[in-house]
LODREN-589455 format. One record per residue (C-alpha): residue in one letter; x, y, z. Coordinates in steps of 0.02 Angstrom, whole numbers, padded with zeros to 5 digits, always signed. Layout:
AXYZ...
This chain:
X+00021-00604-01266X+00136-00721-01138X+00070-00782-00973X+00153-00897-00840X+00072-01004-00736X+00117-01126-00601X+00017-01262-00508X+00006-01426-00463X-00013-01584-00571X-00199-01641-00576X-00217-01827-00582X-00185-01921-00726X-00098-01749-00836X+00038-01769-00929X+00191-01650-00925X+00310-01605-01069X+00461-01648-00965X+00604-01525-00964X+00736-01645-01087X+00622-01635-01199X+00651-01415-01226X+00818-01416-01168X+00900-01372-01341X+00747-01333-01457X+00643-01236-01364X+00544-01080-01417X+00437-00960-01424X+00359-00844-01531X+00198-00786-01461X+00188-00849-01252X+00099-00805-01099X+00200-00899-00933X+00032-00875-00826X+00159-00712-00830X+00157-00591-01043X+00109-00476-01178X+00254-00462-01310X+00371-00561-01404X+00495-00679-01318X+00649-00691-01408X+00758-00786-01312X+00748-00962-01243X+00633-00989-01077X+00754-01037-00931X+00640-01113-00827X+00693-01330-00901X+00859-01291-00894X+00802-01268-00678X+00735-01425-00686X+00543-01371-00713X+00415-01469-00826X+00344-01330-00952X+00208-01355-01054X+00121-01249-01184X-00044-01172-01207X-00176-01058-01305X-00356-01054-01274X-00396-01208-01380X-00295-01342-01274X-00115-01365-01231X+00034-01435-01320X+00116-01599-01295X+00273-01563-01407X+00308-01441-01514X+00184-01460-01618X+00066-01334-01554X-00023-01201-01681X-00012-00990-01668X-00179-00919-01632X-00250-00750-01566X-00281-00715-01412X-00149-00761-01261X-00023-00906-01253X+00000-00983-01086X+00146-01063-01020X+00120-01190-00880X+00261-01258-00758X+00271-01385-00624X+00423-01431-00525X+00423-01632-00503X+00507-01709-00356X+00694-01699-00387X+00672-01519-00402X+00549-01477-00252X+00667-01569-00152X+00841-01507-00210X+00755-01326-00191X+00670-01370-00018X+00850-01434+00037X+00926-01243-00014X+00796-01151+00034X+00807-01237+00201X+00618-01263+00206X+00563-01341+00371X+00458-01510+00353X+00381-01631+00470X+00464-01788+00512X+00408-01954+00588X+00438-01913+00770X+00273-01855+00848X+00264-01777+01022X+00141-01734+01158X+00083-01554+01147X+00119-01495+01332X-00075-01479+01414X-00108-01318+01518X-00143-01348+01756X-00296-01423+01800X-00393-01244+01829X-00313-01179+01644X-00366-01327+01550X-00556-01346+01630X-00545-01154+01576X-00501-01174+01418X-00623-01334+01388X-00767-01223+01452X-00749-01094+01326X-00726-01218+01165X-00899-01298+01207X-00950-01112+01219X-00901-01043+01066X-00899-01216+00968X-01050-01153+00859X-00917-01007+00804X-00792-01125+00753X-00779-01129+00546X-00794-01306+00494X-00626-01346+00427X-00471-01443+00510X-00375-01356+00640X-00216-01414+00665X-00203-01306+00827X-00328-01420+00894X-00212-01568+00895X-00131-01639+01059X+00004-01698+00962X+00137-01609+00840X+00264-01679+00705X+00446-01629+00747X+00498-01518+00612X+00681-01510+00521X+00768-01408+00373X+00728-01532+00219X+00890-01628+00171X+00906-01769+00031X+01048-01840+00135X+00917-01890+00278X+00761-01920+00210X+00750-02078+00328X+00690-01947+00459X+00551-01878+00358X+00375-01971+00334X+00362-01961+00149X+00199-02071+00102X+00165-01984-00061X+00289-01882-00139X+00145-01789-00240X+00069-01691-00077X+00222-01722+00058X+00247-01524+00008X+00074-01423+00020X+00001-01297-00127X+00094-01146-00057X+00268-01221-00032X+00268-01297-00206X+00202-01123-00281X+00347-01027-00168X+00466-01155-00233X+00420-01118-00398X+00413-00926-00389X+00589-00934-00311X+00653-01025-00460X+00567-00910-00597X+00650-00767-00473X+00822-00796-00481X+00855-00879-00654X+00937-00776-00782X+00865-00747-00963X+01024-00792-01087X+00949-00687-01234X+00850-00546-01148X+01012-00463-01095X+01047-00575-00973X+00894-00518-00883X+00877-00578-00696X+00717-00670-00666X+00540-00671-00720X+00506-00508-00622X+00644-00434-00744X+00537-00517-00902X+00357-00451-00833X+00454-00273-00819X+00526-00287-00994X+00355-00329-01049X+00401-00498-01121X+00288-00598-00984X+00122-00496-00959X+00082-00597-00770X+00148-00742-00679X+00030-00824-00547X+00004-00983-00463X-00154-01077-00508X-00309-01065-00395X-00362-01252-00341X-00531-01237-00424X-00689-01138-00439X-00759-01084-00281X-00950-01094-00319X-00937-01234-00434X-01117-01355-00392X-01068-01550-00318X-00988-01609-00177X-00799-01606-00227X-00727-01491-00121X-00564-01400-00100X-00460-01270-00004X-00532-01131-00081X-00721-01185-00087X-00698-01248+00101X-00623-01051+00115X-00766-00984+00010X-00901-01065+00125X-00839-01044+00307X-00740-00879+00284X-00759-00793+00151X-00942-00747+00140X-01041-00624+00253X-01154-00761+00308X-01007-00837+00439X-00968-00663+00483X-00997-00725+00677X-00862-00867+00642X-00695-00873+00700X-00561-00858+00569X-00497-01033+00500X-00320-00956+00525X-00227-01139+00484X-00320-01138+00334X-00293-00975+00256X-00096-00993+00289X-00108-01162+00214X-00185-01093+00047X-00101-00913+00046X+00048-00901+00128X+00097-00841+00307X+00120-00668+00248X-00061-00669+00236X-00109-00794+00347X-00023-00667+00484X-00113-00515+00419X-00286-00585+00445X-00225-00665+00622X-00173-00494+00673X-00343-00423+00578X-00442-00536+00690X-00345-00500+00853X-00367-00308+00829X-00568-00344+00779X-00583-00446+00956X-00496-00316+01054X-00610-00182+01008X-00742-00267+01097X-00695-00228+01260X-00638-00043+01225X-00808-00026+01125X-00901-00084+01279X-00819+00026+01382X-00812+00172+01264X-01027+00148+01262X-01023+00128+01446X-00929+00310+01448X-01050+00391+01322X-01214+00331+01436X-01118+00406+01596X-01140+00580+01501X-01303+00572+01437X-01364+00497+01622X-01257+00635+01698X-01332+00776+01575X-01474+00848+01681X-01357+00859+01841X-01216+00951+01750X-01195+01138+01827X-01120+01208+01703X-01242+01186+01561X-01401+01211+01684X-01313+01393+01693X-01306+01400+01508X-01474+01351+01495X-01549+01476+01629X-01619+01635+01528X-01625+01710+01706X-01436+01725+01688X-01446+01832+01541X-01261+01838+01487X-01255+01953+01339X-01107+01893+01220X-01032+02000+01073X-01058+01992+00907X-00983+01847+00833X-00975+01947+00660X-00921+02125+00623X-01071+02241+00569X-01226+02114+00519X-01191+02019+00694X-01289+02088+00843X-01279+02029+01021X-01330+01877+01062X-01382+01773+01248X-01287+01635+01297X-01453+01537+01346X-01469+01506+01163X-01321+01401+01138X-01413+01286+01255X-01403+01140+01149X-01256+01150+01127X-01196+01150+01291X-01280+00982+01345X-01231+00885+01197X-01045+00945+01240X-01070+00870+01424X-01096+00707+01313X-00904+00683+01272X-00823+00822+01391X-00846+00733+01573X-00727+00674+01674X-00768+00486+01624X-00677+00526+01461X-00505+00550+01561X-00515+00377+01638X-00581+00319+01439X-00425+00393+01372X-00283+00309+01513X-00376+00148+01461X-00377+00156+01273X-00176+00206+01327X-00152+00022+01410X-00265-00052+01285X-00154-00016+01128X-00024-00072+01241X-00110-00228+01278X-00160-00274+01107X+00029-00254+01042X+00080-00366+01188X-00059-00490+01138X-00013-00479+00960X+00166-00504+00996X+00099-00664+01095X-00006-00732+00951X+00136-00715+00836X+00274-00826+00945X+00095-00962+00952X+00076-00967+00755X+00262-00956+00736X+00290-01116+00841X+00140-01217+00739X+00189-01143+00576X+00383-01187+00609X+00441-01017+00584X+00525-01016+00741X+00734-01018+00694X+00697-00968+00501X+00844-00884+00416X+00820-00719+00309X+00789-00750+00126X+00910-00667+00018X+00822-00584-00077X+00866-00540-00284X+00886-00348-00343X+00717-00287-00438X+00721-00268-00612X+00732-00069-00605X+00866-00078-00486X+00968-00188-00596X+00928-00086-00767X+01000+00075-00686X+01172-00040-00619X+01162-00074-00833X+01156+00099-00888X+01281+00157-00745X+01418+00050-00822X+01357+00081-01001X+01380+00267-00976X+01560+00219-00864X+01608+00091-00996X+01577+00002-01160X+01469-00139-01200X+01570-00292-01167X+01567-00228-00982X+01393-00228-00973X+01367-00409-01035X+01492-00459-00917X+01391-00373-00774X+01228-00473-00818X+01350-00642-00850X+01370-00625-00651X+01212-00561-00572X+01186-00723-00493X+01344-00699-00407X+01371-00640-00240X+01277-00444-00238X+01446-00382-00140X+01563-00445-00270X+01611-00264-00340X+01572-00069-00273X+01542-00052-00454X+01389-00156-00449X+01303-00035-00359X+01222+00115-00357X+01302+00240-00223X+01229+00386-00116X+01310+00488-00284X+01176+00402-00388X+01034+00396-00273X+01049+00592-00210X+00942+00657-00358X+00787+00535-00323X+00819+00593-00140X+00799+00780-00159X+00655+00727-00284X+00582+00628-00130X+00631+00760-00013X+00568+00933-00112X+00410+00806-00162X+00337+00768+00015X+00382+00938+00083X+00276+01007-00061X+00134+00882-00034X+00129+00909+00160X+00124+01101+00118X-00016+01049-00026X-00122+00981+00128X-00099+01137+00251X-00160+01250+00087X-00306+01169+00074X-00339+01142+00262X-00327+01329+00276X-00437+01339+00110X-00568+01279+00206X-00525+01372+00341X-00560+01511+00228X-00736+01444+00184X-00797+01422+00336X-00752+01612+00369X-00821+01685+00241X-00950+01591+00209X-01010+01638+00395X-00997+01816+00371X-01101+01791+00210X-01229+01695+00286X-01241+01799+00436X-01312+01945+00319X-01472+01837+00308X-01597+01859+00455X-01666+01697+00382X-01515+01593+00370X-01421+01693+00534X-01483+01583+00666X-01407+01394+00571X-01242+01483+00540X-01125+01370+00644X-01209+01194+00586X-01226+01231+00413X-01058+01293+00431X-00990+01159+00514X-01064+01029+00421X-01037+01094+00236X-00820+01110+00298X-00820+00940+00353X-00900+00862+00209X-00780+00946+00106X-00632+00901+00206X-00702+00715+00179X-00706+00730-00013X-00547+00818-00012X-00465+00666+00130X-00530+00528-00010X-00470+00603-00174X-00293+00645-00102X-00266+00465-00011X-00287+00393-00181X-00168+00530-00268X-00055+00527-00107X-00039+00340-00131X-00008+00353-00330X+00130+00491-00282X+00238+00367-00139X+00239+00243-00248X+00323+00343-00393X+00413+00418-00258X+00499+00255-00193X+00524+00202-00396X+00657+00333-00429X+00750+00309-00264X+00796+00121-00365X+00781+00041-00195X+00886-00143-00231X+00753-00278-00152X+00583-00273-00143X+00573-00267+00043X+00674-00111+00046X+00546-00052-00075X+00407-00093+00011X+00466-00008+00177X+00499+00147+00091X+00324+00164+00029X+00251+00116+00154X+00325+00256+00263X+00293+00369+00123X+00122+00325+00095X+00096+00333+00299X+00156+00496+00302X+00067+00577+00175X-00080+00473+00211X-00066+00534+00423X-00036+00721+00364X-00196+00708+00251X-00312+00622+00371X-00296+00718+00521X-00231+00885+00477X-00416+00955+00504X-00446+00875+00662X-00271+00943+00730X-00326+01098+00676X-00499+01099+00759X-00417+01001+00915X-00271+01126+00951X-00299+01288+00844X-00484+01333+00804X-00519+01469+00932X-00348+01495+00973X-00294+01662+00890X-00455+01747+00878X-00389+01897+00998X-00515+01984+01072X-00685+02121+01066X-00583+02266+01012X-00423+02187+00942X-00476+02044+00842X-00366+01950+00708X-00411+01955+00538X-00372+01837+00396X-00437+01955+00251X-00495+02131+00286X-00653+02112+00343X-00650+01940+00409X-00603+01883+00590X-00534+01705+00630X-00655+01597+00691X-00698+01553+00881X-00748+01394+00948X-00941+01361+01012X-00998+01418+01168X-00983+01240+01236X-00818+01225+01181X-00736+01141+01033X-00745+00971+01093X-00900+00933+01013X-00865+01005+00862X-00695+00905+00841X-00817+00772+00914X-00930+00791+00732X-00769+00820+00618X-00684+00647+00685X-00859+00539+00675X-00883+00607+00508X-00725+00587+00425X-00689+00404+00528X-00872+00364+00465X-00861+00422+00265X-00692+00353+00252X-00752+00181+00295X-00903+00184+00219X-00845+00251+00052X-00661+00152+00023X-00765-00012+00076X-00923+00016-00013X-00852+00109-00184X-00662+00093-00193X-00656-00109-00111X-00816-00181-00204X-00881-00080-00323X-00686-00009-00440X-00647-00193-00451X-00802-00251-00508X-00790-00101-00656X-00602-00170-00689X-00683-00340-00701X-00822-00289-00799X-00731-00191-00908X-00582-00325-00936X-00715-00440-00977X-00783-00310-01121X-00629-00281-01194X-00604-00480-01212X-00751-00502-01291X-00713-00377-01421X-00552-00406-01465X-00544-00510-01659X-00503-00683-01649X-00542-00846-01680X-00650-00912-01519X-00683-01077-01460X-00881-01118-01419X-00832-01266-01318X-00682-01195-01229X-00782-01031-01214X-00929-01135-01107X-00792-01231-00992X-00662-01113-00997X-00490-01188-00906X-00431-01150-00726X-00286-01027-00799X-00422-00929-00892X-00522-00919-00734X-00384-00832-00650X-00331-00711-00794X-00462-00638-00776X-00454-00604-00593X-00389-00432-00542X-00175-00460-00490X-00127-00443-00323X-00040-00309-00284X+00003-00340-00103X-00037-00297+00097X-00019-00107+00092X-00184-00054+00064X-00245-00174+00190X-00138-00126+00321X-00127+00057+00273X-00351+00089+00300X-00323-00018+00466X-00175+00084+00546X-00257+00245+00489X-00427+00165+00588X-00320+00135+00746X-00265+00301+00737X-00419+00381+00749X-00451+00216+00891X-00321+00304+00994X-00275+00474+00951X-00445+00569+00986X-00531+00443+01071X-00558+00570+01230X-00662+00676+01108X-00771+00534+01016X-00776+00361+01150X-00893+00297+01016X-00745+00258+00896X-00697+00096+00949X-00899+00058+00915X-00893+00104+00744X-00719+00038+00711X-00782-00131+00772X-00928-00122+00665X-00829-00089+00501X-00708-00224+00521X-00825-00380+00554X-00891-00334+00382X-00689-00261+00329X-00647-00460+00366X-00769-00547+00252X-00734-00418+00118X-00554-00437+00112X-00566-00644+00137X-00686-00632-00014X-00590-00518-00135X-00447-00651-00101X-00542-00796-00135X-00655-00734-00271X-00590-00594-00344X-00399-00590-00343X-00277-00707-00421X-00192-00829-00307X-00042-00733-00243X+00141-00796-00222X+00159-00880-00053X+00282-00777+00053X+00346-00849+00219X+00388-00727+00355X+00374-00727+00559X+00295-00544+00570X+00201-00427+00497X+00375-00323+00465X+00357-00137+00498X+00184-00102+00511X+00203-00174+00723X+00329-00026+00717X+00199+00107+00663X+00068+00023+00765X+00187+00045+00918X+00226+00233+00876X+00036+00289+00840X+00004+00193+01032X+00131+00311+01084X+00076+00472+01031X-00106+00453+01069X-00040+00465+01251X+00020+00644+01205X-00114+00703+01103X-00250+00636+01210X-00179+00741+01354X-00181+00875+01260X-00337+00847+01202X-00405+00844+01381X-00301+00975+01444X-00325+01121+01302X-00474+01058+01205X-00579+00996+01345X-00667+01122+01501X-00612+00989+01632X-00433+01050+01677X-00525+01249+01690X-00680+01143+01783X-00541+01064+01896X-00460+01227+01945X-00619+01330+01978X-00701+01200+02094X-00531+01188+02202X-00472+01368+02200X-00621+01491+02152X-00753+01408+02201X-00856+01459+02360X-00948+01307+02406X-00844+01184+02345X-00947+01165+02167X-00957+01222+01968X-01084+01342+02025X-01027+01505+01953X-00913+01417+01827X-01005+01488+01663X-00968+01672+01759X-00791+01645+01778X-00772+01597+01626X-00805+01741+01519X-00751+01907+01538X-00802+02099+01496X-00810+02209+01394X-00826+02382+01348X-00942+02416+01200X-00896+02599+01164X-00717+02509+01128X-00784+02438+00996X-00696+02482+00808X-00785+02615+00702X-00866+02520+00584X-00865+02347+00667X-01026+02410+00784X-01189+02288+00735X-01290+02379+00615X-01487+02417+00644X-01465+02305+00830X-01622+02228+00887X-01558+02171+01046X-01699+02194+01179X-01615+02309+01281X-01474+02450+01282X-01303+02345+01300X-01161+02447+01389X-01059+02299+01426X-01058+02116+01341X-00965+01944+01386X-00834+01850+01296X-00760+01659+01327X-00581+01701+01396X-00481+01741+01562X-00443+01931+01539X-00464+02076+01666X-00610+02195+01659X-00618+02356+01586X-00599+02429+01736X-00464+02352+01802X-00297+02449+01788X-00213+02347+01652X-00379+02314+01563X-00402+02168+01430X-00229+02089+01506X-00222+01906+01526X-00290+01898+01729X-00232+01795+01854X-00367+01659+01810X-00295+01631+01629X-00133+01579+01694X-00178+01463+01860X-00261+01363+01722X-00118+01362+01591X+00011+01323+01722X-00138+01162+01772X-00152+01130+01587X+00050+01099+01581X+00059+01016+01742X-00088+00881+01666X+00008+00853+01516X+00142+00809+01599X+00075+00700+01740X-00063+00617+01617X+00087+00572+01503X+00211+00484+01633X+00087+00404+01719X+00018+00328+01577X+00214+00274+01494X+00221+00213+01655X+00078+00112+01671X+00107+00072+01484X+00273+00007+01512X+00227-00097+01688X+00080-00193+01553X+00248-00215+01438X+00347-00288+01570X+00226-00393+01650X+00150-00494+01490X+00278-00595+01428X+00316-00576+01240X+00330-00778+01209X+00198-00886+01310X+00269-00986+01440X+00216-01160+01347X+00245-01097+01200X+00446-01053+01265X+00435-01240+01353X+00381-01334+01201X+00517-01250+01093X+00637-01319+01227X+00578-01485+01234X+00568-01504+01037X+00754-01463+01026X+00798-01583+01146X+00662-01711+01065X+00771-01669+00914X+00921-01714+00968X+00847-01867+01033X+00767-01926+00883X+00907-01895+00765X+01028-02006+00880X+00921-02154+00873X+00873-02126+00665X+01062-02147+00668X+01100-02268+00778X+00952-02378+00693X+01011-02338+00538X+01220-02389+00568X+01128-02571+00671X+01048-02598+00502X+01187-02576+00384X+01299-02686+00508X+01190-02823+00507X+01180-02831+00292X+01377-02819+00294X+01377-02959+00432X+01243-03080+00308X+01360-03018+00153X+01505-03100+00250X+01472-03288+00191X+01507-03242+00014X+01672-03180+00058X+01683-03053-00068X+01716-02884-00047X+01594-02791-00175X+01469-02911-00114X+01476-02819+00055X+01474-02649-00037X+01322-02671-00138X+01239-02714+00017X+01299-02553+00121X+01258-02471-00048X+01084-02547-00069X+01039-02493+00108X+01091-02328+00110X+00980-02300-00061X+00829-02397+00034X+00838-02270+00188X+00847-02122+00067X+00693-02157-00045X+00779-02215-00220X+00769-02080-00337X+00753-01935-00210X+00942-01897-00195X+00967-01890-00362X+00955-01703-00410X+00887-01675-00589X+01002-01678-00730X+00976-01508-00755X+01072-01349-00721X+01053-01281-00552X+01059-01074-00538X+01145-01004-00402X+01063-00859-00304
């Protein structure tokens, strides 16, 4: 078994330098803290310039002279100066220099402000530095050997921090070529090829070990990453420094979304109290309510259903009132500006960190092809040619990519993984439907058979109601983890070339499938339930026998109200509690097993203070953002698509992710291995599906209010029908007659007990009375209200864009100080480097001016020469002897 790993040099260790392996070095059984197979060819990584060191579980190798045992072989690198700097300098890494400026402070009224609320919410500040805090900021400049008289370099061995010097090093193990593994690109290419099993930067230390030493991760552990500082800020600074700012940005924008859903959960309360204050004055369910009113309804069943009063939906009609009022139209236009104001903020937040993390300017990385991509290139020209072309393809992989057409794989190559991907998500989406209308199915018949049971006849709808969404949970859970299984395989035999192209395209994948499976039963009890159930007489059947089903008395809402609480509710619940906590604990646990009984010799000692590289073996690998960002975008969609049905989501949203925080910031610093840091200045496409999902919940929550909701048939009645000005009457003009001799032979309720003889009964719909002359027809009623529906879905949705769009335009997307100090550190930077210079030419002219009394020429060159060498830091220009790859 190989492993790779990669950290810094503790005090006092000694290093096998590179020199030392440059000719005679290799392996036979390795693990780079990356490997589970042979290595036959010769490790790369000296002839880069990296010290490399050996390993097994007994102790590490200072030579060659180290012993085969069982069990896994690690390999450990570390990149001294020469090499952090000649890599900085090409990777173009920004760096602090000495100039120091004065953070631009906020007006008088901003900064009292802004003191104010730190002594405030002091006791929620984690206790660790924040550089944020500082009035003062280091200028910041590409890295270059050629003036490192402008950077403050004081000690060489932490002038870079952890997560440059572990990016520096990943980059290296990236792009070098393998001579004897068929010229294999990188050590992504040797992990695929199964001659590395993992590759991972070290952790800095145990996080719970006793004593007062402490480091970035125990400082992490103890004001972040427990559930005992969940009312703590987030130390942002901190996190970035130890992880990266790809991750350091997800938990930024994870704590911006958490703090916005206070207000909208505040609100969203505020909304649901208005209904249940407003429940006892509500007209329409009083009339409900009122057995004086006697509406006699038709069977909801053919044959075992009898006629039924409308007073004894009662209860359902008042907890309806709860989420259909009219304070849930106003909920929904805000929720609308909130999403917009929360991207705005975001966007806001980003430029801030940007500008203290000196992303602001950065170039895009180029990145290298992935290992799959680059064995299909090899069998391409294989099958197109013989051998010698092949090895001449991997000879120059670490040429330009755009060399050579050939190189590549065209649209010729790629079509069959894109019919695969196309015929595969078609056939999944339809997978979805078919069961959606499964249990569309279930709830039909399993009505009918419970409605043959005087016992069970009167619980029909909840038991019903509650069995179908329970299953539609279990069904939501098992196919998010296939669905996500499926993209991924998906996106592998498109052979996408770089890793952010892959990523993209399974992300999209996954969201798709993912969106589709999540809220293809609330779409369907939102927009179709009730629908197509025709009418007493003429009603549509899905299997002979058994009629679609019709909505509550009340209305829909509430049900689609109970289908979105209890899916939003199980899904967090479950994925947190089971799939976050409790499947990596059983991967741990059972890694840990299979360790244990696997023969080999063991060490007692090493065994009781095992090494920092063991430590993080046997930490579950990190496999990336997706997941994290995938359960949080499918929580803002249910935020903001339905959120005029259920106000209460931004509550229970809010709840989840105080707890969602501390769970992820623990499985990072407890439970996962230290990933790779990755610097980037967004969070890449996700603020793209974030912006989309903002955009359609203005659409679907107008429809939501318009066709699911009574208010738009409310509004119309009280403004046109009404007599007085009020709902009184509403229930009446909502439901219409009909003839019970037109009933269907055989569809007649068998052995009725209905109090008295029934000549005419009521359904919910707009249709003219039997004795009208076009009986059963849509009436005049039923199309005032569509044509108000359409008119409110149009309105609704341009005057929230609008509104949306004014919010856009009016927050800027940099802050102004933020734009100002960018300014004023480009001029400081011009500044600076124009007296650096001038300093450094005065200096120089004053050693050739002393070196004039000897009169001799190479006297005065030495000098000039001796200079030049003291303002560059001797040593640091000198690149190692060692080959340099080219990416």
């Amino acid at each position: 078994m190989e492993i790779a790993i990669y950290g810094l040099m503790a005090p006092g260790e000694s290093w096998v330098h590179s020199d030392v392996f440059q000719n005679v070095f290799t392996i036979s059984r390795a693990l780079l803290v990356w490997g589970s197979h042979l290595l036959h060819s010769t490790p790369p990584w000296p002839a880069a310039g990296l010290s490399v060191q050996l390993g097994s579980p007994r102790g590490w190798s200072e030579g060659l002279a180290w012993s085969k045992s069982q069990g896994s072989i690690f390999v450990r690198i570390h990149a001294p100066w020469q090499v952090l700097a000649r890599e900085a300098e090409f990777l173009k890494i920004k760096v602090p220099t000495k100039k120091m400026y004065e953070i631009k402070s906020e007006g008088s009224i901003a900064k009292k402000f802004n003191e104010i609320l730190k002594r405030l919410s002091s006791p929620l500040k984690p206790r660790v530095p924040d550089h944020n805090d500082n009035k003062m900021k280091n200028l910041s400049y590409p890295f270059s050997r050629e003036k490192m008289y402008l950077y403050n370099i004081q000690d060489k061995d932490t002038f870079f921090d952890n997560a440059t010097r572990s990016r520096i090093v990943h980059e290296i193990l990236k792009r070098t070529a393998c001579s004897r593994a068929n010229n294999t690109m990188g050590i992504n290419s040797l992990i695929a090829n199964n001659i590395y099993e993992a590759a991972y930067p070290l952790h800095d230390g145990e996080y719970d070990s006793p004593g007062d030493d402490m480091n970035d991760r125990k400082l992490l552990y103890q004001e972040w990453a427990r559930y005992g500082v969940f009312y703590k800020f987030q130390p942002i600074d901190l996190i970035r420094k130890y992880f990266g700012e790809k991750i350091g940005l997800y938990f930024a924008w994870l704590g911006l979304y958490t703090s916005f859903l206070i207000p909208s959960s505040v609100i969203g309360v505020i909304v649901f109290l208005y209904g249940c204050a407003t429940i006892e004055e509500d007209i329409p369910s009083k009339e409900m309510c009122d057995q004086q009113n006697a509406f006699t309804m038709c069977p909801l069943c053919d044959k075992s259903c009898d006629y039924w009063n409308l007073s004894s939906a009662c209860g359902t009609a008042r907890a309806s009132h709860l989420f259909d009022n009219p304070a849930t139209v106003f909920f929904s236009i805000f929720m609308a500006l909130w999403a917009t104001m929360f991207l705005e903020n975001w966007k806001r937040l980003q430029m801030r960190l940007g500008y203290f993390w000196d992303l602001t300017g950065i170039e895009e990385e180029q990145e290298h092809s992935r290992p799959e991509y680059e064995t299909r290139v090899r069998e391409k020209m294989l099958k197109e040619s013989d051998k010698s072309v092949v090895q001449k393809l991997g000879a120059n992989t670490t040429e330009s990519e755009d060399e050579d057409d050939e190189d590549k794989l065209t649209w010729k190559d790629r079509f069959p993984g894109y019919l695969m991907n196309f015929a595969s998500i078609l056939f999944m989406i339809a997978l979805t439907f078919s069961i959606v209308f499964g249990v569309i199915v279930y709830r039909i018949t399993t009505a009918a058979a419970l409605s043959l049971n005087k016992a069970t006849r009167s619980n029909v709808r909840v038991t019903v109601t509650a069995t179908a969404v329970i299953i539609n949970l279990v069904v939501i859970l098992i196919l998010d983890e296939i669905y996500g299984a499926v993209a991924k395989w998906l996106t592998k035999i498109e052979v996408p070339k770089t890793e952010q192209t892959f990523e993209e395209r399974l992300i999209l994948k996954a969201f798709l499938l993912k969106f589709v499976n999540a809220y293809s039963p609330i779409f369907y009890v939102a927009f179709f339930k009730g629908r197509f159930v025709g009418r007493p007489g003429s009603y549509v059947y899905v299997f002979d026998g058994y009629r679609m089903e019709e909505c509550a008395p009340g209305g829909c809402l509430m049900e689609l109200c109970i289908q979105l609480s209890i899916i939003m509710l199980g899904k967090q619940l479950i994925q947190n509690n089971i799939f976050e906590i409790g499947v990596p604990k059983l991967k741990k646990l059972f890694r840990k097993l299979k360790d244990e009984t696997e023969p080999g010799e063991t060490d007692s000692a090493h065994s009781k203070h095992p090494e920092q590289w063991d430590l993080d073996y046997s930490l579950e690998p990190y496999t990336g953002l997706t997941p994290e960002y995938m359960e949080m975008i499918i929580q803002f969609g249910f935020v903001t698509l339905f959120v005029a049905s259920f106000p209460l989501a931004p509550v229970f949203a809010l709840l989840n992710n105080v707890i969602e925080v501390r769970l992820d910031a623990k499985k990072f610093v407890t439970e996962l291995r230290r990933p790779d840091a990755v610097r980037t200045k967004d969070i890449g496409i996700w603020f793209d599906i974030l912006s989309g999902i903002g955009k359609f919940s203005v659409i679907i929550n107008a429809f939501v209010i318009a066709v699911t909701s009574d208010f738009i048939p409310r509004l119309v009645y009280q403004y046109t029908y009404s007599h007085n000005g009020t709902l009184h009457g509403f229930v009446n003009h909502t439901l219409s007659f009909f003839n019970v001799s037109q009933l269907k032979e055989g569809t007649q309720p068998e052995n009725s007990q209905f109090d008295r003889e029934v000549q005419f009964c009521r359904f919910k719909d707009y249709r003219e009375p039997p004795w009208a002359p076009n009986p059963y027809e849509f009436s005049k009623q039923y199309w005032s209200v569509l044509s108000a529906r359409l008119a409110f879905v149009i309105i609704f949705q341009n005057l929230v864009m609008f509104l949306s769009v004014l919010v856009d335009w009016m927050i800027p997307d940099i802050p102004t100080d933020i734009s100002d100090q960018i300014k004023k550190e480009k001029s400081l930077l011009v500044d600076f480097f124009l007296k650096e210079e001038h300093e450094k030419l005065k200096v120089m002219d004053e050693l050739a001016q002393r070196s004039q009394g000897g009169g001799q020429h190479s006297r005065r060159s030495r000098a000039a020469s001796s200079a030049l060498s003291g303002w560059s830091q001797p040593g640091s220009l000198a690149s190692s002897g060692s080959q340099h790859t080219n990416v």
